[in-house]
Backbone as ProteinMPNN parsed JSONL, in Angstrom:
{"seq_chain_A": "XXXXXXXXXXXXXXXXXXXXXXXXXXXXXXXXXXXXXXXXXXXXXXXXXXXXXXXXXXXXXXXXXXXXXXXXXXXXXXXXXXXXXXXXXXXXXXXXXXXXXXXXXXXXXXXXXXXXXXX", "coords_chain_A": {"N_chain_A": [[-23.632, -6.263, 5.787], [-21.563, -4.762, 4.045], [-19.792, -4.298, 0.725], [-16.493, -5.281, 0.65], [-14.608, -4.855, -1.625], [-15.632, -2.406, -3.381], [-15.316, -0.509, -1.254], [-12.674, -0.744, -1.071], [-11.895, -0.168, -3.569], [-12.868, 2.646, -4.404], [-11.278, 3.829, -2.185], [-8.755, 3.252, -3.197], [-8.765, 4.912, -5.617], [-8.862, 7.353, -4.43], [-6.497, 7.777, -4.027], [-3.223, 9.826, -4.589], [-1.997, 9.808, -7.704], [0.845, 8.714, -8.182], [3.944, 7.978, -5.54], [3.449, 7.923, -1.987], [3.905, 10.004, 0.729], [5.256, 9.332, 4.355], [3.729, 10.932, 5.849], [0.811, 11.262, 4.794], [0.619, 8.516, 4.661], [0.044, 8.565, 7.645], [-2.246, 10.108, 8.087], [-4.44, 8.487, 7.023], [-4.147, 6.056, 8.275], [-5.094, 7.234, 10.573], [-7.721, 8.001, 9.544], [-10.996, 9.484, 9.684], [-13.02, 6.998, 8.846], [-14.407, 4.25, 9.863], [-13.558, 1.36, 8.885], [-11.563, 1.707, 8.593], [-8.527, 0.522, 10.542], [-6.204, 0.846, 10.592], [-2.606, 1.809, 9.223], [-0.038, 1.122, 7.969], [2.979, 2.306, 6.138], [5.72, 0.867, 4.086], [9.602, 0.976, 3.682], [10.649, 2.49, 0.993], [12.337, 2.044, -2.386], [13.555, 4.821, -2.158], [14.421, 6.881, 0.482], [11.601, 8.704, 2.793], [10.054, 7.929, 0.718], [6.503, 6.653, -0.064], [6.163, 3.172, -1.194], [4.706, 1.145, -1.173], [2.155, 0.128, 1.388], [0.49, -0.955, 4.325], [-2.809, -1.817, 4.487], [-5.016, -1.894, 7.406], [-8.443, -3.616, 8.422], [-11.01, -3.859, 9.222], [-11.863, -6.691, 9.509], [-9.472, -7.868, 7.702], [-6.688, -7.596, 6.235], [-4.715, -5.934, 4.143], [-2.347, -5.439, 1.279], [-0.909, -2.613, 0.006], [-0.098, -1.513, -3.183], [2.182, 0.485, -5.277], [1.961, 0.637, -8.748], [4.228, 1.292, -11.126], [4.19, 1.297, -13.372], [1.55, 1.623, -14.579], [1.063, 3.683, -13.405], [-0.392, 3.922, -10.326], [-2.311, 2.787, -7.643], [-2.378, 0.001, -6.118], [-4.106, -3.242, -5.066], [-1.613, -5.415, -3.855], [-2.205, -7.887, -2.365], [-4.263, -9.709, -0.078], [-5.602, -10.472, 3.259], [-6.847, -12.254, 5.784], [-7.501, -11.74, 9.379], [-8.064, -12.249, 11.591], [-7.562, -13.84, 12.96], [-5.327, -13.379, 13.684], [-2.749, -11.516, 15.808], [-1.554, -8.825, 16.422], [1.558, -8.313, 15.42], [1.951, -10.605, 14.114], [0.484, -9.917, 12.314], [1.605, -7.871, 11.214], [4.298, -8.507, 10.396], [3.601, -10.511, 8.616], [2.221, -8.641, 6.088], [4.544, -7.609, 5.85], [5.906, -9.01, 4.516], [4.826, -9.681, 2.344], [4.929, -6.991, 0.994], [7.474, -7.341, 0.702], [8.365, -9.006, -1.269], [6.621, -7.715, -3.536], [8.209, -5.868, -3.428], [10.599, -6.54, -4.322], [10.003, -8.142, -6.661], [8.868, -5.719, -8.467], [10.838, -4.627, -8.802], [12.945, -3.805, -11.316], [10.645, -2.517, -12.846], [10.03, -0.588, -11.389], [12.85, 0.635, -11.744], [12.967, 1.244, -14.291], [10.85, 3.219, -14.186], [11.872, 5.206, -12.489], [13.718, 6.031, -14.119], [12.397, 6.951, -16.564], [11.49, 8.993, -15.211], [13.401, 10.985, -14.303], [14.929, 11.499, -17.014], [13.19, 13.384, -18.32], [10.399, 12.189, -19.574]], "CA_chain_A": [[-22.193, -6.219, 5.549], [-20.864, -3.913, 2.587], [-19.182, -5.444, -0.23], [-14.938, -4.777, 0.509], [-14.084, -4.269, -2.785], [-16.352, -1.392, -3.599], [-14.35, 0.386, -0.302], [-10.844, -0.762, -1.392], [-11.72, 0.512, -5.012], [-12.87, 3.925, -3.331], [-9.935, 4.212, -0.97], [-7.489, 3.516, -3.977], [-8.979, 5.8, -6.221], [-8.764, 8.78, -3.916], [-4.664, 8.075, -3.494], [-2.562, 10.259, -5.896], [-1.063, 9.07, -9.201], [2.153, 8.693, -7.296], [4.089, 7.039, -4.139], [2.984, 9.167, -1.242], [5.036, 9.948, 2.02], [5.183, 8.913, 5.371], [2.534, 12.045, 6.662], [-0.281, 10.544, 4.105], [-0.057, 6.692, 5.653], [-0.245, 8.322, 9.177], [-3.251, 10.506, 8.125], [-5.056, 7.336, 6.603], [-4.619, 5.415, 9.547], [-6.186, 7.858, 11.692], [-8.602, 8.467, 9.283], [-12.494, 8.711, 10.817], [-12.839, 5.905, 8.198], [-14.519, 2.997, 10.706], [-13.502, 0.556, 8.627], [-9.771, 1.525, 9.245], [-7.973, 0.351, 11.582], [-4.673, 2.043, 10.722], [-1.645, 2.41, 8.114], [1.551, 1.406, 8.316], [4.202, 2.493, 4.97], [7.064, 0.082, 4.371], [10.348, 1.219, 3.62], [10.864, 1.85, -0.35], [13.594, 2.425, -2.842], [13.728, 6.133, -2.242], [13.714, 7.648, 1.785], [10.528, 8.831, 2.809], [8.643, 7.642, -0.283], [6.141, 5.032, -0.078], [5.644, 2.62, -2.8], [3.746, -0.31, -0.595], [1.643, -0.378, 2.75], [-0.534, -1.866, 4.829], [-4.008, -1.172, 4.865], [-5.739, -2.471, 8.274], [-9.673, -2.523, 7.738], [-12.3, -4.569, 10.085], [-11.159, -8.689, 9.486], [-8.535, -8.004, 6.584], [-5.39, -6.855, 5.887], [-4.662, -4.814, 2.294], [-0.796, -4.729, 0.917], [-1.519, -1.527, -1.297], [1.415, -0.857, -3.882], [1.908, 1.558, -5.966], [2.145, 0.374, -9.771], [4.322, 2.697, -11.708], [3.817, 1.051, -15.17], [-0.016, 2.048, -14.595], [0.956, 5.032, -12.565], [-1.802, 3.943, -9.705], [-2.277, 2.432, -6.914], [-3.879, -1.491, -6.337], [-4.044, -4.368, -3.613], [-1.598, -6.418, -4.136], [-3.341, -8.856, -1.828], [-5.203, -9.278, 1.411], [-5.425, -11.746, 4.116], [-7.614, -12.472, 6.406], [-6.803, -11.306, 10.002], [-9.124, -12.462, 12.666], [-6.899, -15.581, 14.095], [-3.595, -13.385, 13.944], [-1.95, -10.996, 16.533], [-0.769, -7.279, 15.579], [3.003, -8.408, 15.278], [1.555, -11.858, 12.982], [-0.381, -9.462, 10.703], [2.385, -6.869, 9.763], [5.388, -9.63, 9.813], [2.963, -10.963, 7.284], [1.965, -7.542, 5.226], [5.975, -6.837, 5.414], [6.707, -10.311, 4.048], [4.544, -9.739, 0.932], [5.519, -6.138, 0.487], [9.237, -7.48, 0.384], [7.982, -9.686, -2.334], [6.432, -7.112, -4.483], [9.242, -4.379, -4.03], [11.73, -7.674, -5.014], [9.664, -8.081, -8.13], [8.669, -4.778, -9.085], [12.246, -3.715, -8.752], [13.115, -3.881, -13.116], [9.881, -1.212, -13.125], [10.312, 0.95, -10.452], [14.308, 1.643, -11.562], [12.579, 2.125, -15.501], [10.004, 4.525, -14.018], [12.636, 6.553, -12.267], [15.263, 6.705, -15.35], [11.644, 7.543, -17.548], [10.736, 10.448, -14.72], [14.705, 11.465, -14.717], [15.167, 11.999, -18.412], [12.156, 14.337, -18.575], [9.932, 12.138, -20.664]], "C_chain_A": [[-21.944, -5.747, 4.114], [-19.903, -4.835, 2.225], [-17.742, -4.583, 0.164], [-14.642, -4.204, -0.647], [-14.374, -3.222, -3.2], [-15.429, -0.292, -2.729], [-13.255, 0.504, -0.903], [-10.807, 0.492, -2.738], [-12.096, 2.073, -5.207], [-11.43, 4.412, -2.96], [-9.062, 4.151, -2.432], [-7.401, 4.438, -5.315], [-9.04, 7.442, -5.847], [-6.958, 8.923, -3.682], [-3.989, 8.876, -5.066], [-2.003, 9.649, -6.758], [0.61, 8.626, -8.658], [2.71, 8.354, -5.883], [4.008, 8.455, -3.305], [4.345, 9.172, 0.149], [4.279, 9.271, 3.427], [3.563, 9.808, 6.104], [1.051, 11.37, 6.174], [-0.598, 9.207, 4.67], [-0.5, 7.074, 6.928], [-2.357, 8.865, 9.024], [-4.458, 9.332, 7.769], [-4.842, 6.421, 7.859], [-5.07, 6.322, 10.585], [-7.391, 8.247, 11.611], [-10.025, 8.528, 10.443], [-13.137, 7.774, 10.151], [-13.433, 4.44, 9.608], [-14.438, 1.857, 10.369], [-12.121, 0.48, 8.922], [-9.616, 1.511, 10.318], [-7.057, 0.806, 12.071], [-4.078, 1.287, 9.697], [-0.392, 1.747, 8.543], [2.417, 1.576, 6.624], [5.438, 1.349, 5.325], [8.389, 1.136, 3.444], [10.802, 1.129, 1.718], [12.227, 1.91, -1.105], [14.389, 3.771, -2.099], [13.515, 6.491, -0.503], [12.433, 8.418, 2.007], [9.395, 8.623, 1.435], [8.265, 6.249, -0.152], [5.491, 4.596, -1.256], [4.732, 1.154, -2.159], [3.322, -0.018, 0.816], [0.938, -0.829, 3.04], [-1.961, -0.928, 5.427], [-4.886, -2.047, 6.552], [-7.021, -2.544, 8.192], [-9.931, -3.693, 9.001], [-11.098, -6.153, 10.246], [-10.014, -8.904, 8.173], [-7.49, -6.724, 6.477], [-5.116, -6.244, 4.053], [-3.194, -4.695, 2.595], [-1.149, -3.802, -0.383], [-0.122, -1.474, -1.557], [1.212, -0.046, -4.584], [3.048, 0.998, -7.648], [2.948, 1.216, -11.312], [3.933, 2.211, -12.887], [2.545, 1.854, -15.027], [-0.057, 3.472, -13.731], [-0.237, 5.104, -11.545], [-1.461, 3.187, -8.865], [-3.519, 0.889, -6.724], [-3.539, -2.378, -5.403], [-3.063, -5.349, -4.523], [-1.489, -7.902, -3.764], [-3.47, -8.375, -0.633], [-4.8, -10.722, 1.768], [-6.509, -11.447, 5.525], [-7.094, -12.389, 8.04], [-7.462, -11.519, 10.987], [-8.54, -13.557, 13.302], [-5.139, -15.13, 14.229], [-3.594, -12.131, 14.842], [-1.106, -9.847, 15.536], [0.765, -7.506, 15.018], [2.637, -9.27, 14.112], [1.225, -11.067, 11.849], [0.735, -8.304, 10.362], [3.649, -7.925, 9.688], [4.43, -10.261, 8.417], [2.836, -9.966, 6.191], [3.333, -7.381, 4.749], [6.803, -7.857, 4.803], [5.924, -9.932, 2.227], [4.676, -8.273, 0.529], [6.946, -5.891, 0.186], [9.122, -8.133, -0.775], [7.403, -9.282, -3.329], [7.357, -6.675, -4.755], [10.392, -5.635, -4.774], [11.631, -7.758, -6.522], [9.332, -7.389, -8.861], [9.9, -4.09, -9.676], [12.867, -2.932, -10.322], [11.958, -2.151, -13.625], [10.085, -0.422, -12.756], [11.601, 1.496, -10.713], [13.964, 2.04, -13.404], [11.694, 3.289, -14.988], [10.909, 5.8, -13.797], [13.599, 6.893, -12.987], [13.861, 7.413, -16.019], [11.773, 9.475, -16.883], [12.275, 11.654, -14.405], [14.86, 11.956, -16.007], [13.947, 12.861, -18.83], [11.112, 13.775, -19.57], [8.006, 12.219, -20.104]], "O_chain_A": [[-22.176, -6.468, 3.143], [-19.347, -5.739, 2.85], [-17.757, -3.359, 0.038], [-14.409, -2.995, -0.671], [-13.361, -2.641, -3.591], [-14.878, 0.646, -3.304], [-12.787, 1.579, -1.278], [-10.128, 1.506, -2.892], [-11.606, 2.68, -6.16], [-10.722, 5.268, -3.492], [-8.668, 5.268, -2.765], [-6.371, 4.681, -5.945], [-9.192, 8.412, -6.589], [-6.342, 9.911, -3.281], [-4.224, 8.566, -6.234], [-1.35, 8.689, -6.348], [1.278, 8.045, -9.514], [1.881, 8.452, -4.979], [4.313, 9.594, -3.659], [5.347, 8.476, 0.309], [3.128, 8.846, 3.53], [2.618, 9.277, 6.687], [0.235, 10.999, 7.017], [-1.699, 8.815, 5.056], [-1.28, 6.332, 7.524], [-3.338, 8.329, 9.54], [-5.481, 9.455, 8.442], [-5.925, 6.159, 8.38], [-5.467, 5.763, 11.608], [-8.138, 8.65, 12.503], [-10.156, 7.957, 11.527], [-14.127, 7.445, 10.803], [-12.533, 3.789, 10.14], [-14.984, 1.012, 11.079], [-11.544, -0.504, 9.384], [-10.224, 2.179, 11.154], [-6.797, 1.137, 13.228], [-4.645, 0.309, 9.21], [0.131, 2.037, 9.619], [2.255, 0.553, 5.96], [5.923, 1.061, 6.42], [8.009, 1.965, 2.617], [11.168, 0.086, 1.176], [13.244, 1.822, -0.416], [15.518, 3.746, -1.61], [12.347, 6.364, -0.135], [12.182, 8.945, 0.924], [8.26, 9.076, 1.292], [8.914, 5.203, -0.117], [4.701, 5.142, -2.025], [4.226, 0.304, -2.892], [4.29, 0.105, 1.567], [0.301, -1.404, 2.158], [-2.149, -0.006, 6.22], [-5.367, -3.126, 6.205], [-7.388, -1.435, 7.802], [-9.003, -4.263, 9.574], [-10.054, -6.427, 10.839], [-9.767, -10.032, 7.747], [-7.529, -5.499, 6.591], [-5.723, -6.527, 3.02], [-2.709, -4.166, 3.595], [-1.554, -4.188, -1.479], [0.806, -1.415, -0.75], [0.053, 0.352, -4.704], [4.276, 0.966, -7.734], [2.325, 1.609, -12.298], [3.157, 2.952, -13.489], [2.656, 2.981, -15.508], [-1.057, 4.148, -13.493], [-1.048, 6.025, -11.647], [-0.34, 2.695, -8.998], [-4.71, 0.72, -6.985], [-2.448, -2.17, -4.873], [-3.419, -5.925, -5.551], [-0.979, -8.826, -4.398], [-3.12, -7.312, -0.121], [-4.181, -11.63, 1.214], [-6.736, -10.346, 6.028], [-6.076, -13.072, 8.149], [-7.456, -10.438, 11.574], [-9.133, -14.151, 14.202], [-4.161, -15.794, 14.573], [-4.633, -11.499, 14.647], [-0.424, -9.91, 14.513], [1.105, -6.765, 14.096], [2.951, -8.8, 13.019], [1.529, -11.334, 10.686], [0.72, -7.84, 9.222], [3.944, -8.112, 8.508], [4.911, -10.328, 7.286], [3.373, -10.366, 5.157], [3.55, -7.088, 3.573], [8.009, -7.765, 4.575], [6.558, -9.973, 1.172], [4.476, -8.247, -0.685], [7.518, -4.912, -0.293], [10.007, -7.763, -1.547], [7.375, -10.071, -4.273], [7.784, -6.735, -5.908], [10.916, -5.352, -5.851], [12.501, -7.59, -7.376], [9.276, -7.783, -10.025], [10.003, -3.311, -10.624], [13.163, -1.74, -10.403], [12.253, -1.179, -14.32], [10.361, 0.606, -13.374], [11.863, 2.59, -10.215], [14.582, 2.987, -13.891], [11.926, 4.388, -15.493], [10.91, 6.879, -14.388], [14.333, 7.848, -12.732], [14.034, 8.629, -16.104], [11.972, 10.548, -17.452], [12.164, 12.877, -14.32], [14.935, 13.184, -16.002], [13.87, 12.934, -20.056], [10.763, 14.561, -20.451], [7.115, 12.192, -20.952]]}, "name": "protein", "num_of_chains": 1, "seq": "XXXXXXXXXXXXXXXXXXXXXXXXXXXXXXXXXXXXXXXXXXXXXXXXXXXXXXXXXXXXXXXXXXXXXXXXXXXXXXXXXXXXXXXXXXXXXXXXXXXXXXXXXXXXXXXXXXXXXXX"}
């Protein structure tokens, strides 16, 4: 059994400096990736841009966000997914990606005045 983290830290180092779209989560969940399971994007500030989704992998769930202070992408957690039901595990992913975008909110509306004013 391969160490997760090593993957995650892989997988989030190949995502662009920036929130990606809807086409990118589908391609990542279809990847040939056999550790994925599939993708889903949640719904962010901006229409089709995603700033949080759900990674599916083997026995764990991944809420990936997208950090603008750090301009990058990072887990901001997992859960364990082997005693829950497809509906249980994204009501759950979409409960703590409502809870980042809630608290990120102060950054993500400085990022987009920084990337507005041309700086």
């Amino acid at each position: 059994m391969g160490d997760n983290s090593d993957s995650s830290s892989r997988f989030l180092s190949s995502l662009p400096s920036q929130p990606i779209t809807d086409d990118i989560i589908k391609q990542i969940g279809e990847s040939e990736n056999e550790k994925v399971c599939g993708a889903m994007g949640f719904p962010g500030s901006t229409p089709g841009v995603i700033e949080a989704f759900l990674l599916d992998m083997e026995s764990k769930t991944h809420v990936i966000v997208f950090d603008p202070t750090e301009e990058q992408w990072r887990v901001y957690e997992s859960f364990g997914t082997e005693e829950m039901g497809h509906q249980e595990m994204v009501d759950r992913a979409s409960e703590l990606a409502n809870e980042w975008l809630a608290e990120s909110l102060s950054d993500r509306i400085a990022a987009a005045d920084e990337t507005d004013s041309g700086t």
